[in-house]
C-alpha positions as CSV (number, residue, x, y, z in Angstrom):
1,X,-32.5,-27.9,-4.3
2,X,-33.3,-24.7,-2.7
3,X,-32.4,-22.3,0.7
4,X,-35.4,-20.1,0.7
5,X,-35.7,-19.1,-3.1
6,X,-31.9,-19.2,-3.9
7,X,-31.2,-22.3,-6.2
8,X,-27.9,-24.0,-3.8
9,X,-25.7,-24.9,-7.1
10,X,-25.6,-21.3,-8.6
11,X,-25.1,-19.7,-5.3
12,X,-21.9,-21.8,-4.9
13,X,-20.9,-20.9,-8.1
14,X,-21.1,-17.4,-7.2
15,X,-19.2,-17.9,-4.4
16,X,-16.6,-19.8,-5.8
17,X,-16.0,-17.4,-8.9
18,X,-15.8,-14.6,-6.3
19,X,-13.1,-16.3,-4.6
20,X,-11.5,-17.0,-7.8
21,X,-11.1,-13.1,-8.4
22,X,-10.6,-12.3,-4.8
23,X,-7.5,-14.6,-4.8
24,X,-6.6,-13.0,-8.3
25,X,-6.8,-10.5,-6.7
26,X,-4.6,-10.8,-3.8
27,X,-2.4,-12.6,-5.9
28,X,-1.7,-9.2,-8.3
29,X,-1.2,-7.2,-5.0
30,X,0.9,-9.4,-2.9
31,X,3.2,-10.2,-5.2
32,X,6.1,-8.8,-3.2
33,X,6.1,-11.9,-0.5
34,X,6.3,-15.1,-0.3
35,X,3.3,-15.4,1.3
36,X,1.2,-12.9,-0.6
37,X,1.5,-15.3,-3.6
38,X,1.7,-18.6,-1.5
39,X,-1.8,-18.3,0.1
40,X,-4.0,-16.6,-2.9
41,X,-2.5,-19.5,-5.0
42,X,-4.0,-22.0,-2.9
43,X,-6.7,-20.3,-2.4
44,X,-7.4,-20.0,-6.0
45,X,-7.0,-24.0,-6.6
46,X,-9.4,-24.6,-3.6
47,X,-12.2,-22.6,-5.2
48,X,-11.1,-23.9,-8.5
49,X,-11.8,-27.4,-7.0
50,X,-14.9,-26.5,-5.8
51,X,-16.5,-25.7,-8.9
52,X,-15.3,-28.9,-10.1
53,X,-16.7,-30.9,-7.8
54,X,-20.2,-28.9,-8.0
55,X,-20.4,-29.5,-11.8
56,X,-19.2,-33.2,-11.6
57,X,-21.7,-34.0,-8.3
58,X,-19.9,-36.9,-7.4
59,X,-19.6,-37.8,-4.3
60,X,-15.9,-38.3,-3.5
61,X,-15.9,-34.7,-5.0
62,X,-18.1,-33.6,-2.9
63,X,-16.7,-35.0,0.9
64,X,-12.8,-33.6,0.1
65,X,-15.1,-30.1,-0.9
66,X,-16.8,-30.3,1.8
67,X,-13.4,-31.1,4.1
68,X,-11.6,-28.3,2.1
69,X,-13.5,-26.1,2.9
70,X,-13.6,-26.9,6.8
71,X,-10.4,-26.4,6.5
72,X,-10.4,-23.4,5.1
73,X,-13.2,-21.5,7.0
74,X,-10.9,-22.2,10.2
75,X,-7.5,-21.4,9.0
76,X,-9.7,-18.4,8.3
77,X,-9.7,-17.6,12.4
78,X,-5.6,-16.9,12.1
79,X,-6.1,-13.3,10.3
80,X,-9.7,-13.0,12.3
81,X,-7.2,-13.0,15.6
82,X,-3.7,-11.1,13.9
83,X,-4.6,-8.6,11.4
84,X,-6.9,-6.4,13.5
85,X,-4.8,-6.0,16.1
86,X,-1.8,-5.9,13.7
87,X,-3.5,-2.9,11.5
88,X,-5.0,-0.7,14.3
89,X,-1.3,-1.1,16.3
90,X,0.6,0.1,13.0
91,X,-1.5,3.0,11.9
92,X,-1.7,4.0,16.0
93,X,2.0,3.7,16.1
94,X,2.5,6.6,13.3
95,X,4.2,3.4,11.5
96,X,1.7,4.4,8.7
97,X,3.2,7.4,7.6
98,X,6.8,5.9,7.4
99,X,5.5,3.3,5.3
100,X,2.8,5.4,3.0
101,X,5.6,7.6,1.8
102,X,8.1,5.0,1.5
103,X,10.9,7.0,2.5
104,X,11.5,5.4,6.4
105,X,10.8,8.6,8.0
106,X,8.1,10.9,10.0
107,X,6.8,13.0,8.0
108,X,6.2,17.2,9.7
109,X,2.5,17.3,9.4
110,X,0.5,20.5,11.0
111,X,-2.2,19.8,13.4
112,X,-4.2,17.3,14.2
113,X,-3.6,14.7,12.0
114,X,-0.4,13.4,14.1
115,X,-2.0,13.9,17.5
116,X,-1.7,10.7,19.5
117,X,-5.5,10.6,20.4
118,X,-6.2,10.9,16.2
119,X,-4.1,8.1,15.2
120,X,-5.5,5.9,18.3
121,X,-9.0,7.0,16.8
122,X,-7.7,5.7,13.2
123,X,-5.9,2.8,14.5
124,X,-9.5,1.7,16.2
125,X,-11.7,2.3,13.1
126,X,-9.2,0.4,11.2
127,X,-9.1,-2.5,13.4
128,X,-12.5,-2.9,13.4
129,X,-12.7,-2.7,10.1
130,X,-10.3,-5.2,9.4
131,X,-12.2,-7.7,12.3
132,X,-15.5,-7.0,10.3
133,X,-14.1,-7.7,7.0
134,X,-12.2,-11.2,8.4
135,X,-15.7,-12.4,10.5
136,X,-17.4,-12.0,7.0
137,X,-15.2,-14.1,5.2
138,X,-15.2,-16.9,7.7
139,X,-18.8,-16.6,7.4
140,X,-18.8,-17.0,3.7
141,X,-16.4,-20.1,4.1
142,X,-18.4,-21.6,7.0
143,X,-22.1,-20.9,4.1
144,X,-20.0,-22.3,1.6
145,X,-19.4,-25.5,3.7
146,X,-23.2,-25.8,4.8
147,X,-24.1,-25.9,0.9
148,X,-21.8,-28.2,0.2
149,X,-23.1,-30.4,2.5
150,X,-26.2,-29.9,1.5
151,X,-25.4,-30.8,-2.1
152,X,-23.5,-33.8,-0.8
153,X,-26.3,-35.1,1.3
154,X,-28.8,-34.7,-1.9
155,X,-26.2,-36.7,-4.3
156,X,-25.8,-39.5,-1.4
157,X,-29.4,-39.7,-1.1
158,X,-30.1,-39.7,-4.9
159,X,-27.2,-42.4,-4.9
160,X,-28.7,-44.9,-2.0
161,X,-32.2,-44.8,-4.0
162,X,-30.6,-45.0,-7.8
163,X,-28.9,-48.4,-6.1
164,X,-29.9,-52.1,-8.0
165,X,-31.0,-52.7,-4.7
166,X,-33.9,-50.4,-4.3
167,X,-37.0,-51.4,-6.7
168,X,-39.8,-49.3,-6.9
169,X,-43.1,-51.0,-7.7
């Protein structure tokens, strides 16, 4: 089974073992909150699960998959709709600096890199940034689930005509 030229099973593998070192990932890095070890955990058994169910092609496997990862593409809208605005409001704020030096204070910087209009510039790239980064990875979750279903609908097919039922001639 195909999209285009791409073979669907090692395309989800690859998408899956990218989401296994993305949530490694997150998972070294966050390791400060709750929450930054909460989620990338999760995340990390989800995609785990999904190469599972790939490899064994059955088809139970396959519909909680395919539901997992519904699931996942729209919890995937909460940091599509917080962490832009969240990111562009703390680097316009000058919050930034407080936090990049750790030390809870204003830096005296020189010219225009403190200038109200710069950091609003900043703030705005970042944001945008941060919304284009988010709408990729609901994209990837919401291609993930459209394979899936592919796969599922091929096994469930393959599974109606395998059936004692159906005799060919």
């Amino acid at each position: 089974m195909k999209i285009g030229c791409i073979p669907v099973k090692p395309l989800l593998y690859t998408l899956a073992a990218l989401g296994v070192l993305r949530s490694g990932a997150q998972f070294y890095v966050g390791r400060e909150s709750l929450i930054g070890t909460i989620v990338p955990f999760f995340y990390l058994l989800f995609n785990g699960f999904l190469i599972v169910a790939v490899a064994r092609r059955d088809i139970h496997f396959l519909k909680w998959a395919q539901r997992f990862t519904l699931a996942a593409a729209i919890l995937s809208v909460i940091p599509f709709l917080i962490f832009p605005v969240l990111f562009a409001s703390f680097i316009a704020s000058g919050e930034w600096e407080k936090w990049d030096n750790k030390t809870h204070f204003h830096p005296d910087k020189v010219g225009n890199m403190t200038s109200p209009d710069f950091r609003f510039f900043i703030g705005t790239i970042a944001g945008l940034t941060i919304e284009a980064g988010a709408a990729f990875l609901i994209a990837v979750e919401l291609f993930k689930y459209f394979l899936i279903t592919r796969i599922w609908r091929s096994e469930v097919t393959l599974h109606v005509l395998s059936d004692d039922n159906f005799h060919t001639p």
